[in-house]
PyMOL Python script that loads the backbone (N, CA, C, O; Angstrom):
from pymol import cmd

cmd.read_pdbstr("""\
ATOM      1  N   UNK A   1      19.546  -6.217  -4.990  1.00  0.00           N
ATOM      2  CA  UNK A   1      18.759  -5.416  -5.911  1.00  0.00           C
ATOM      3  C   UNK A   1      17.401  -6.101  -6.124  1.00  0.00           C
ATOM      4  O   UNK A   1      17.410  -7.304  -6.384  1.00  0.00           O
ATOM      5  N   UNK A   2      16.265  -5.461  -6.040  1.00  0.00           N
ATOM      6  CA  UNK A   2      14.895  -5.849  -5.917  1.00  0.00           C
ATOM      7  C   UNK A   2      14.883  -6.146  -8.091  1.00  0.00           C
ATOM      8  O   UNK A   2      15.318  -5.598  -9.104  1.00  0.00           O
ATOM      9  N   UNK A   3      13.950  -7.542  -7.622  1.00  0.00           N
ATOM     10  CA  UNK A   3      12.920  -7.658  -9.235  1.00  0.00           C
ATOM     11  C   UNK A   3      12.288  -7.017  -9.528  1.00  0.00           C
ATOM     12  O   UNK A   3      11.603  -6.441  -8.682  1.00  0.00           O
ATOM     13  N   UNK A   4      12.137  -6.734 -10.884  1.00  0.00           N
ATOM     14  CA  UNK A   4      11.292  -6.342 -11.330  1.00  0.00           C
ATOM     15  C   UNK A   4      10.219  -7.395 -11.974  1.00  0.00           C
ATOM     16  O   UNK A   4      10.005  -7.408 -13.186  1.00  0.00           O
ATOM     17  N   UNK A   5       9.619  -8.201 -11.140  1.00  0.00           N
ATOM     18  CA  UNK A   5       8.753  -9.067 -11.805  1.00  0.00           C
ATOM     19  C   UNK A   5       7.006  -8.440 -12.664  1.00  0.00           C
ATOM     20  O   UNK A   5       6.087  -8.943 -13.310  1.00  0.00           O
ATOM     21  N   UNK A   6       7.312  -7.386 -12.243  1.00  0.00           N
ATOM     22  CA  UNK A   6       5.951  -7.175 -12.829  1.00  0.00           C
ATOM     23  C   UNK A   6       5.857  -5.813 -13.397  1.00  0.00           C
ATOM     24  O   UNK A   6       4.801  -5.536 -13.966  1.00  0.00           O
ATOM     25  N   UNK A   7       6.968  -4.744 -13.325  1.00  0.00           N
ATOM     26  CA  UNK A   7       7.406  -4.074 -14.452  1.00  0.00           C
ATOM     27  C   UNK A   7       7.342  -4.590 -15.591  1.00  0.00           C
ATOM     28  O   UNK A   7       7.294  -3.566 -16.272  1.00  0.00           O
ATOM     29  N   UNK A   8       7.289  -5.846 -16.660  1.00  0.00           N
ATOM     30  CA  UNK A   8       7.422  -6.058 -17.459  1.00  0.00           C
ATOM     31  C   UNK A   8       6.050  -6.038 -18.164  1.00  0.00           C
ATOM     32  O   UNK A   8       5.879  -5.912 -19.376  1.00  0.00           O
ATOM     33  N   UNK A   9       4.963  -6.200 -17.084  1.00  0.00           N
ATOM     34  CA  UNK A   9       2.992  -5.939 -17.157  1.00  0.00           C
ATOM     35  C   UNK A   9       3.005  -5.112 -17.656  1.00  0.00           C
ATOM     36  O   UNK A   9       2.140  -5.180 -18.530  1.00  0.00           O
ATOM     37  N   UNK A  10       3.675  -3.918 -17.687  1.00  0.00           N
ATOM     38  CA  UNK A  10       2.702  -2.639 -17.267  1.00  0.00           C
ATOM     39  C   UNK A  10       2.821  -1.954 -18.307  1.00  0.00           C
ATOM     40  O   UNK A  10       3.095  -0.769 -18.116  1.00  0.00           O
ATOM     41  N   UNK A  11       2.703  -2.307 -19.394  1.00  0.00           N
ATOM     42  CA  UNK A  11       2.735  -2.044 -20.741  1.00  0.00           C
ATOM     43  C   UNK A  11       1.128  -1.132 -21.254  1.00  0.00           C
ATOM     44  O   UNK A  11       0.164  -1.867 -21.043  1.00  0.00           O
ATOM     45  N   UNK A  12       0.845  -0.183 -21.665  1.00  0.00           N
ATOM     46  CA  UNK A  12      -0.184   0.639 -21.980  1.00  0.00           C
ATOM     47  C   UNK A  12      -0.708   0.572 -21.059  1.00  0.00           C
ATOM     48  O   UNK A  12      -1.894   0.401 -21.344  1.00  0.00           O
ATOM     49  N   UNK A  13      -0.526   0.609 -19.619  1.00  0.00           N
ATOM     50  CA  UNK A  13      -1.610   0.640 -18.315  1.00  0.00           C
ATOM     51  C   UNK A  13      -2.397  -0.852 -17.914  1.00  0.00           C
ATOM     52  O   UNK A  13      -3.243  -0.851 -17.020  1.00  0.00           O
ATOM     53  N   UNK A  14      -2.068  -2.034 -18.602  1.00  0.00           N
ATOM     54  CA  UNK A  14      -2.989  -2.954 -18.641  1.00  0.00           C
ATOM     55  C   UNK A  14      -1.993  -3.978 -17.195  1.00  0.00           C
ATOM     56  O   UNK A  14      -2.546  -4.901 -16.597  1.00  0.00           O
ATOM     57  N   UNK A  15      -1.277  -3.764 -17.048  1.00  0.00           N
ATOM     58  CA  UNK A  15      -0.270  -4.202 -15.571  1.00  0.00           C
ATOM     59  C   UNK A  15      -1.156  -3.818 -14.548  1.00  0.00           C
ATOM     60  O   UNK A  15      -1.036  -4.584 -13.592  1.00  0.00           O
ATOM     61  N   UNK A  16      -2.047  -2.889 -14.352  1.00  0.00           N
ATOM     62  CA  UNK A  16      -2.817  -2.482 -13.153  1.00  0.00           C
ATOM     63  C   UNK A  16      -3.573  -3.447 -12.807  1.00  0.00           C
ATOM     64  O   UNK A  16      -3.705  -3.672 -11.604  1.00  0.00           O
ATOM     65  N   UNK A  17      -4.433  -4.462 -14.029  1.00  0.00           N
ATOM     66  CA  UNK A  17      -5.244  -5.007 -13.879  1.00  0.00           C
ATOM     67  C   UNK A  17      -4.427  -6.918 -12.924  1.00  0.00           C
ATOM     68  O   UNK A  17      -5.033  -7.988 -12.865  1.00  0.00           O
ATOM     69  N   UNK A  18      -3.375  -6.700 -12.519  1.00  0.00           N
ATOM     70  CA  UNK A  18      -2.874  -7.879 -12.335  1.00  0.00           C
ATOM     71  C   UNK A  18      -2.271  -7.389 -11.064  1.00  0.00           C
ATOM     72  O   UNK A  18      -1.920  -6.217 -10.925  1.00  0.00           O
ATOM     73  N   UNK A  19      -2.150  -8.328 -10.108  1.00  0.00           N
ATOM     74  CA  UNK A  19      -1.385  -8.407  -8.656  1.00  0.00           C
ATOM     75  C   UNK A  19      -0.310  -9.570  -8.463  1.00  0.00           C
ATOM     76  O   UNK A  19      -0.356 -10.673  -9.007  1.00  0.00           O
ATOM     77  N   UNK A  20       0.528  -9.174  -7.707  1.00  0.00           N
ATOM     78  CA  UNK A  20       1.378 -10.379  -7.551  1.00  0.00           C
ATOM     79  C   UNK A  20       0.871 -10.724  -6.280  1.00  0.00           C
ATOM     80  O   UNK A  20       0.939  -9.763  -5.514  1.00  0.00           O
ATOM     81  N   UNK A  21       0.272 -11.982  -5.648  1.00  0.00           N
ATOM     82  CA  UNK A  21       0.433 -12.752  -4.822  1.00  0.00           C
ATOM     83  C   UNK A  21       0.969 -13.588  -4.100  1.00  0.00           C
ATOM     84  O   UNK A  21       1.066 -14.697  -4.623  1.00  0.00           O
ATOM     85  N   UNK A  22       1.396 -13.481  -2.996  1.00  0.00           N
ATOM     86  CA  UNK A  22       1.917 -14.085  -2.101  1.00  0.00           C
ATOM     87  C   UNK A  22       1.519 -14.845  -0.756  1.00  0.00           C
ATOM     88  O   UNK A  22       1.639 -14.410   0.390  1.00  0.00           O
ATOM     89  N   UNK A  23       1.040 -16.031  -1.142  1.00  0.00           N
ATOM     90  CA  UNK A  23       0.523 -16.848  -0.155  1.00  0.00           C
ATOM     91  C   UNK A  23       1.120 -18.056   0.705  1.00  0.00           C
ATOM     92  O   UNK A  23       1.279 -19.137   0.137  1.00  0.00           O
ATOM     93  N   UNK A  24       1.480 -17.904   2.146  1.00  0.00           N
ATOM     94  CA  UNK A  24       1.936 -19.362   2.623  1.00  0.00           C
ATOM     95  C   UNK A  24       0.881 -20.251   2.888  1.00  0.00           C
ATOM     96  O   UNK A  24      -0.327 -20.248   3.125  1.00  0.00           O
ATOM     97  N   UNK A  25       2.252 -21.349   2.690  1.00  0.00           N
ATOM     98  CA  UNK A  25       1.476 -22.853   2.586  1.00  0.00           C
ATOM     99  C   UNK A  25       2.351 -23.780   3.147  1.00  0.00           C
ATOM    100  O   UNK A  25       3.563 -23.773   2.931  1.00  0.00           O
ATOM    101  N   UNK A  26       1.680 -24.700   3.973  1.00  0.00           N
ATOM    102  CA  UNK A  26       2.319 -25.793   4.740  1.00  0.00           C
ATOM    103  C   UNK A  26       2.873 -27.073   3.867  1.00  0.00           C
ATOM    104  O   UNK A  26       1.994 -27.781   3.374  1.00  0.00           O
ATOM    105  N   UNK A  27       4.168 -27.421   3.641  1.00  0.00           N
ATOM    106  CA  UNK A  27       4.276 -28.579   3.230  1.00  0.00           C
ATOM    107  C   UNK A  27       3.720 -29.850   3.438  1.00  0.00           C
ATOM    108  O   UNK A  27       4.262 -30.148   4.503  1.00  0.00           O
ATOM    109  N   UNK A  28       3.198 -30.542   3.221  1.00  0.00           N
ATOM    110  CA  UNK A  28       2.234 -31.827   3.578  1.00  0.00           C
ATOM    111  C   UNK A  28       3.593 -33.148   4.100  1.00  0.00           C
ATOM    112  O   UNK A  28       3.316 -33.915   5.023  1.00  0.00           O
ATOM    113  N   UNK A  29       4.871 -33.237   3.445  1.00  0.00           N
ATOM    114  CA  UNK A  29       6.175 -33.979   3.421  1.00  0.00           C
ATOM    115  C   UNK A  29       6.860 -33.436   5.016  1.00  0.00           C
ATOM    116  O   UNK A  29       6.939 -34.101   6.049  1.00  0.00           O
ATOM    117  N   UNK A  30       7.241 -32.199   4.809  1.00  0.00           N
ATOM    118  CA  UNK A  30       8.045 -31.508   5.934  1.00  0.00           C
ATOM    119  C   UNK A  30       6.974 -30.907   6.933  1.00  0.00           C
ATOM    120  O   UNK A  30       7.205 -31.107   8.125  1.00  0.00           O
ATOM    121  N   UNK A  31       5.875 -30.223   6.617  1.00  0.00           N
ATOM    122  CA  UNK A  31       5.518 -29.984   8.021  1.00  0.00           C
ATOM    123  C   UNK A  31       5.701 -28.038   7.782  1.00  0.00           C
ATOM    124  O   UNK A  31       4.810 -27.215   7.993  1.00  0.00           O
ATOM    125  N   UNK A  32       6.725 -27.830   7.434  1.00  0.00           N
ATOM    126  CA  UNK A  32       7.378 -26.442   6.906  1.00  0.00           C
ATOM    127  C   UNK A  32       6.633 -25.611   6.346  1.00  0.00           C
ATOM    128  O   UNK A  32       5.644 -26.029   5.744  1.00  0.00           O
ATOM    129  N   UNK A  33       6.811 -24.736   6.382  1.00  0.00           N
ATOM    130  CA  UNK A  33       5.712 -23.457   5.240  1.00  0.00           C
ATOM    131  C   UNK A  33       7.012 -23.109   4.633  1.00  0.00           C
ATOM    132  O   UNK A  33       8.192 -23.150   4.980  1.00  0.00           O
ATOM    133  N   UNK A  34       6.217 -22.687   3.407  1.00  0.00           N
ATOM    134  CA  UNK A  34       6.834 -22.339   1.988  1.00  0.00           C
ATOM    135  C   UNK A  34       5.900 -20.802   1.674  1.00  0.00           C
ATOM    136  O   UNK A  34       4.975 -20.240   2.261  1.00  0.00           O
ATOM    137  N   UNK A  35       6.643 -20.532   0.529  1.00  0.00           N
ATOM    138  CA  UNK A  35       5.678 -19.453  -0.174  1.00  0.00           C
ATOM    139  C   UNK A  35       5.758 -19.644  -1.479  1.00  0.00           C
ATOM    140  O   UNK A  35       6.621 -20.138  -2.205  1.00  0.00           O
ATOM    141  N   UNK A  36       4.255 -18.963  -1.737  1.00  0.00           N
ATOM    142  CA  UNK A  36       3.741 -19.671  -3.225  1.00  0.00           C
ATOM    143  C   UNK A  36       3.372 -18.415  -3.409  1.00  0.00           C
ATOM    144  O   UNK A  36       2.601 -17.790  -2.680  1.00  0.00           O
ATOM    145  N   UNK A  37       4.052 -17.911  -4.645  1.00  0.00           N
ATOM    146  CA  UNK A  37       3.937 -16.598  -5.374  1.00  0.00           C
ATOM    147  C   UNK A  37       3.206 -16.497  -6.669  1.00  0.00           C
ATOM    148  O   UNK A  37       3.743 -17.345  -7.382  1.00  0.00           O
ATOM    149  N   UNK A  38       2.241 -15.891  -7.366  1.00  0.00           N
ATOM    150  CA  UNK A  38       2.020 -16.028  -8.686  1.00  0.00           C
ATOM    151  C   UNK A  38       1.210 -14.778  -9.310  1.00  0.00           C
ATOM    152  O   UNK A  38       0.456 -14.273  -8.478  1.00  0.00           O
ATOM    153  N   UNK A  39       1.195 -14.368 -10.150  1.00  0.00           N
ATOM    154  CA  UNK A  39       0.724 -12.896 -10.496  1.00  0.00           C
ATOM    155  C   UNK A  39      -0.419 -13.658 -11.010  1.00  0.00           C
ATOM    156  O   UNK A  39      -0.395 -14.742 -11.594  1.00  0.00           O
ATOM    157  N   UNK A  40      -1.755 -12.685 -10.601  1.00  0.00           N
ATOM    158  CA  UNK A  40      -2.796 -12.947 -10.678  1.00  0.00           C
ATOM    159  C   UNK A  40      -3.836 -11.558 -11.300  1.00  0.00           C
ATOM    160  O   UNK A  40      -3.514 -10.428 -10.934  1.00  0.00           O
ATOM    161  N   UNK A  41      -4.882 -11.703 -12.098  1.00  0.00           N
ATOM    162  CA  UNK A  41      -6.118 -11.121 -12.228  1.00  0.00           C
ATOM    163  C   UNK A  41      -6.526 -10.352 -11.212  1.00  0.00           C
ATOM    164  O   UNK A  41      -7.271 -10.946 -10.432  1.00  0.00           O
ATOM    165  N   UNK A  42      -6.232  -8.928 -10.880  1.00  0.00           N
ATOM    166  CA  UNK A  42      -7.716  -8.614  -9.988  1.00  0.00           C
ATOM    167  C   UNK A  42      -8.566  -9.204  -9.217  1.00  0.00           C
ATOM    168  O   UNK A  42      -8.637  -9.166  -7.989  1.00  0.00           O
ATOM    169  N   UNK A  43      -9.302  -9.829 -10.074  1.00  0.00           N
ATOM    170  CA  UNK A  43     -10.470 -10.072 -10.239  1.00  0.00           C
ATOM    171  C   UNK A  43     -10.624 -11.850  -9.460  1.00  0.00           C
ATOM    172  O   UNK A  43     -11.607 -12.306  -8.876  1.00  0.00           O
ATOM    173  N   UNK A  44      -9.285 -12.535  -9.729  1.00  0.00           N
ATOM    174  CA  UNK A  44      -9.202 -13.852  -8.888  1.00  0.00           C
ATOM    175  C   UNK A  44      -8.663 -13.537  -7.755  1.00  0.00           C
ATOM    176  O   UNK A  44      -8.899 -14.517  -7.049  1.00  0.00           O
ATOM    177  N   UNK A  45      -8.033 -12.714  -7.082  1.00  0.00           N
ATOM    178  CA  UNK A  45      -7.466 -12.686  -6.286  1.00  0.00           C
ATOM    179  C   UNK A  45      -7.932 -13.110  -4.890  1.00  0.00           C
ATOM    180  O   UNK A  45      -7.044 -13.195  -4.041  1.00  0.00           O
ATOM    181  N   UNK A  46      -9.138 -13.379  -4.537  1.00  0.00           N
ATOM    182  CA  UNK A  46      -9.644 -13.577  -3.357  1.00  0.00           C
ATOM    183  C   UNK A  46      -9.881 -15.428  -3.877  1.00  0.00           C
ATOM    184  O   UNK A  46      -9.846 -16.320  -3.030  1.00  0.00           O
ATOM    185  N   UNK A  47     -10.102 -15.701  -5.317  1.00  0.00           N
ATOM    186  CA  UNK A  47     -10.164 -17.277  -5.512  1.00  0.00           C
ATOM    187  C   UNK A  47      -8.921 -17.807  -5.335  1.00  0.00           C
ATOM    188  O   UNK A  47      -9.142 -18.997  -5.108  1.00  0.00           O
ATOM    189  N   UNK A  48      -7.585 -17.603  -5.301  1.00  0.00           N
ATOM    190  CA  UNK A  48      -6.277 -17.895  -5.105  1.00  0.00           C
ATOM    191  C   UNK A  48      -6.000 -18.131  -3.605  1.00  0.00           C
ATOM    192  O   UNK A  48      -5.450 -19.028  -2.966  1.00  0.00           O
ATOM    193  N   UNK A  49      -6.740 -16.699  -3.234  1.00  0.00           N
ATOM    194  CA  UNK A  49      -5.992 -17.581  -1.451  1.00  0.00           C
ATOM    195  C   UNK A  49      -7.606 -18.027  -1.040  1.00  0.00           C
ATOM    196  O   UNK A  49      -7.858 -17.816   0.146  1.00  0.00           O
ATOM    197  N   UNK A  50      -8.387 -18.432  -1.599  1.00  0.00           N
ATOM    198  CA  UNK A  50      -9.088 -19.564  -0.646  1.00  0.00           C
ATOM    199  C   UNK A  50      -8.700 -21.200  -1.414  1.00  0.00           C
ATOM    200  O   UNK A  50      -9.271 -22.290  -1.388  1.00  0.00           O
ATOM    201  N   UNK A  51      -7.653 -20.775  -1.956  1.00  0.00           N
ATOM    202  CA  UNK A  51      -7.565 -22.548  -2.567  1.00  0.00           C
ATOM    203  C   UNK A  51      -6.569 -23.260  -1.483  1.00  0.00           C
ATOM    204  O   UNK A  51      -6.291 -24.455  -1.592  1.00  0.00           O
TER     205      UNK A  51
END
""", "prot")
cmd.dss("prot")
cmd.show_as("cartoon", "prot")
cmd.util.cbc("prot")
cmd.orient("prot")
């Protein structure tokens, strides 16, 4: 059964203004990629995956 991680935003319409992100990233220890998830602003969303 899928989350609802961001159903819980979307309270008077103001959930629109937020994205969940999903970016891989190489472990620096293992070598491995991981994924790094985090609900974000609109508006950062292009500052998140250039970090």
């Amino acid at each position: 059964m899928a989350k609802k991680a961001v159903a819980s935003m979307q309270n008077k319409g103001e959930g629109r203004a937020f994205a969940k992100v999903i970016k891989m990233v190489k472990s620096p220890k293992t070598g491995a990629y991981m994924f790094q998830e985090e609900i974000v602003h609109n508006e950062k969303v292009q500052e998140f995956l250039k970090k």
